[in-house]
C-alpha positions in Angstrom: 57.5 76.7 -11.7 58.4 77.0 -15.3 56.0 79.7 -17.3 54.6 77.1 -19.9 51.2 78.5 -20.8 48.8 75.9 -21.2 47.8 77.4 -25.2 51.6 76.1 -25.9 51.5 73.0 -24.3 51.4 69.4 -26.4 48.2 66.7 -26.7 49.3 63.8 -25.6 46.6 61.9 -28.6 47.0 58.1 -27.6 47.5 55.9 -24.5 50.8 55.0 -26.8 51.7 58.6 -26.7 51.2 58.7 -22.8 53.2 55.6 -22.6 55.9 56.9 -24.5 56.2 59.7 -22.3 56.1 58.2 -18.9 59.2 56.1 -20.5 61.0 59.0 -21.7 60.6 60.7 -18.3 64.1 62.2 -17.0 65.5 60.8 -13.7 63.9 62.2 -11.0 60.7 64.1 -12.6 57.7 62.0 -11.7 54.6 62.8 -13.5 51.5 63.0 -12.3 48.1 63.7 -14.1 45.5 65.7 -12.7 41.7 67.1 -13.8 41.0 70.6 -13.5 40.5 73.6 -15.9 44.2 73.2 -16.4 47.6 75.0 -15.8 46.6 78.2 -16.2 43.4 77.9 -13.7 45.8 75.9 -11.3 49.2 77.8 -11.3 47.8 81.1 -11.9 49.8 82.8 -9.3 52.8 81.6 -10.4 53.9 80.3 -6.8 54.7 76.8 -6.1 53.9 77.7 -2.5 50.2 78.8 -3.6 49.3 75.9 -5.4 46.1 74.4 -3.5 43.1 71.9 -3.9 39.9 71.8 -2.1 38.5 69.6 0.0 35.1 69.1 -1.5 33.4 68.0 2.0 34.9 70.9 4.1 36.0 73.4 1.5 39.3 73.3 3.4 42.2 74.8 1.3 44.4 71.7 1.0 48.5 71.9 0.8 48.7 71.1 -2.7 47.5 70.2 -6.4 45.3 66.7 -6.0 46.6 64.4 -8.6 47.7 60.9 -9.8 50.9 59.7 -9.8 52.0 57.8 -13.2 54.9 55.5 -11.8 54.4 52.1 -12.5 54.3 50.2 -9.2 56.7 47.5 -9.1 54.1 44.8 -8.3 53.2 45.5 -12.0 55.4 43.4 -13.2 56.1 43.5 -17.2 52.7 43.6 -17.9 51.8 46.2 -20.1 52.5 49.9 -20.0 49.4 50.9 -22.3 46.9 49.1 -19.1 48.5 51.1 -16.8 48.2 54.3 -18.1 44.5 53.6 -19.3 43.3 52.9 -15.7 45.0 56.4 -14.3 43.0 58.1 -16.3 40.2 56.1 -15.9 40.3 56.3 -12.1 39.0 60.0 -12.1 37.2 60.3 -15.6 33.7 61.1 -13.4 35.2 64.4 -12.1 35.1 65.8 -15.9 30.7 65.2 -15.1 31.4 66.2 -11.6 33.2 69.4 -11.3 31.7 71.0 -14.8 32.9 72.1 -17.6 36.0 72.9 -18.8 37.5 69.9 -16.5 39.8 67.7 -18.3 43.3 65.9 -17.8 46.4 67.1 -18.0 50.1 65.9 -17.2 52.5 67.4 -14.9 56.0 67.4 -13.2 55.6 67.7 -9.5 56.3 66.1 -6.5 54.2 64.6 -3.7 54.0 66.9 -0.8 51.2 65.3 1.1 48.2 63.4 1.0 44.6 64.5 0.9 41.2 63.2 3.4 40.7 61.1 0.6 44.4 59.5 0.5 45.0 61.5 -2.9 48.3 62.7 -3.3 48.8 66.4 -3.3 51.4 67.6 -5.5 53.4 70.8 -6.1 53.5 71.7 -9.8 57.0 71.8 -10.7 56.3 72.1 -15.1 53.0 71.3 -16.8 53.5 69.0 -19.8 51.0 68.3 -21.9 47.0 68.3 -22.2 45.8 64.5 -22.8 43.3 64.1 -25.7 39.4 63.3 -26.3 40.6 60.5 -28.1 43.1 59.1 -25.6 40.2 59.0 -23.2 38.4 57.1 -25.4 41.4 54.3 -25.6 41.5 54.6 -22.0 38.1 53.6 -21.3 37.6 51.1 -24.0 41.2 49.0 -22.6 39.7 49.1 -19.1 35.9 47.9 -20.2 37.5 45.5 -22.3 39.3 44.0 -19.1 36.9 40.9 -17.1 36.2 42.1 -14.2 32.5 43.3 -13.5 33.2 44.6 -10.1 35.8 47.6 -11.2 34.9 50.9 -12.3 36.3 54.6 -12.0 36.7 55.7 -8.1 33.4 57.8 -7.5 31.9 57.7 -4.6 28.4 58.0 -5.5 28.7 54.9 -7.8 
């Protein structure tokens, strides 16, 4: 795992921004966002082998870093890039409420390694890039409101 502390990393500030990155993405490094307290709180061992989630039902150590992948899905056609990114963030914005504070989202290079009781995938960190902003957040969840549908919402279980 590359030693990027998480002072030094960038702010992704706009869904623009974030879509900018996922193009600029290098062959083979799939990026994955993920809430927490961040690199630091995540990586802190330095290990890839350490890295580890918990199950929040059981409290079972899980085999990796829960997160969400950024790939676009084929079946998303040429529709835009901007929607796509604004709904993975969106999916999850309830754990920044749920899990306290300090929680907020952040980007990394990993790979999948599993899949969680949930059907998350877990992900070994191979290089955090870059915090994503208040104010991307805000873009996010004003693209996805501003969608039709009254049925969708963010992916919490209690809602």
């Amino acid at each position: 795992m590359n030693g990027v502390r998480e002072e030094a990393l960038p702010v992704v500030e706009s869904l623009d921004h974030l879509a900018a990155l996922l193009r600029k993405a290098g062959r083979g490094e799939e990026l994955y966002v993920r809430w927490s307290r961040g690199p630091d709180a995540d990586l802190s061992s330095g290990r890839e082998a350490d890295q580890s989630s918990k199950d929040a039902l059981t409290g079972i150590d899980l085999p990796g870093l829960s997160a969400n992948p950024l790939a676009v899905e084929p079946w998303w056609g040429d529709r835009p890039l901007r929607l796509w990114v604004a709904r993975r963030l969106y999916d999850y914005c309830h754990l920044r409420e749920l899990r306290g504070p300090g929680v907020r989202p952040w980007v990394l290079v990993g790979e999948q390694i599993g899949r969680g009781p949930d059907n998350e995938p877990l992900v070994r960190c191979h290089r955090p890039v870059a915090w994503v902003s208040e104010q991307a957040l805000q873009e996010a969840d004003r693209a996805v409101e501003a969608q039709p549908s009254s049925e969708w919402g963010p992916l919490h279980r209690a809602d």
